[in-house]
N, C-alpha and C positions, 0 to 999 in steps of 0.2 A: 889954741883952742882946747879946750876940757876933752880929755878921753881918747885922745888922739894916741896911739901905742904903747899904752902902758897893760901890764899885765889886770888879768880879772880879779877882783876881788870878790867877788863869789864865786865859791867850787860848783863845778855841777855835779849833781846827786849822781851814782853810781846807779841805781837803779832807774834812774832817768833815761842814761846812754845807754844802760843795758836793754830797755823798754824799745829804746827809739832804734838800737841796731838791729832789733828782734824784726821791728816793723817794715825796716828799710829792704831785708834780706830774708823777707816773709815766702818769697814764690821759689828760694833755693832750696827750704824746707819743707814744701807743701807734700803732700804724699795724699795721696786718691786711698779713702776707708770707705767703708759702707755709711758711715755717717757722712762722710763730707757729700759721698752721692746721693743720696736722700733729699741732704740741705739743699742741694745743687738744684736736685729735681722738682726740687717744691719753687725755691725761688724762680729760675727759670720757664718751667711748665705748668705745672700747679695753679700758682697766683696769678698770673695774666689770663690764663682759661678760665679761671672763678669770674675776674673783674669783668672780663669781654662776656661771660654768661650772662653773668647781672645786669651789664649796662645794654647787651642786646635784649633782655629780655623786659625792661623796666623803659623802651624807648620810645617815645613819643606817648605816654602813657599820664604825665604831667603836665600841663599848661601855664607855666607861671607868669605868662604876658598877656597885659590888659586887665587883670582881674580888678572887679571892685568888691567892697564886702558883700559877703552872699555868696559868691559867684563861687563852683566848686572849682577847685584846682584840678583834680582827677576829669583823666577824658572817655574813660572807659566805663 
């Protein structure tokens, strides 16, 4: 069968494996800055308190079942 133990014939890029061991052994490096805590707080705290604001505040507020033309979508 074709390909069965023979060596690669294409090299892999240096910068490739350099890229990919960076990614592999990302959390041996990590070090806590003011900015990673920021980012942290925003994704974690921030963005879900905006989305749940929004969507508890905008809820039951729309009607989009049964409408014909005419008919407003807004319930308020």
């Amino acid at each position: 069968m074709a390909g069965h133990n023979h060596p690669p014939t294409v090299h892999m890029d240096p910068a490739l494996i350099k890229w990919n061991n960076m990614v592999v052994n990302r959390h041996k490096y990590f070090r806590w800055t003011p900015r990673t805590a920021w980012i942290t707080v925003a994704y974690v705290v921030a963005v879900p308190a905006l989305l749940g604001t929004v969507g508890y505040m905008t809820d039951g507020k729309w009607d989009m079942r049964g409408k014909r033309r005419g008919d407003l979508v807004s319930e308020f």
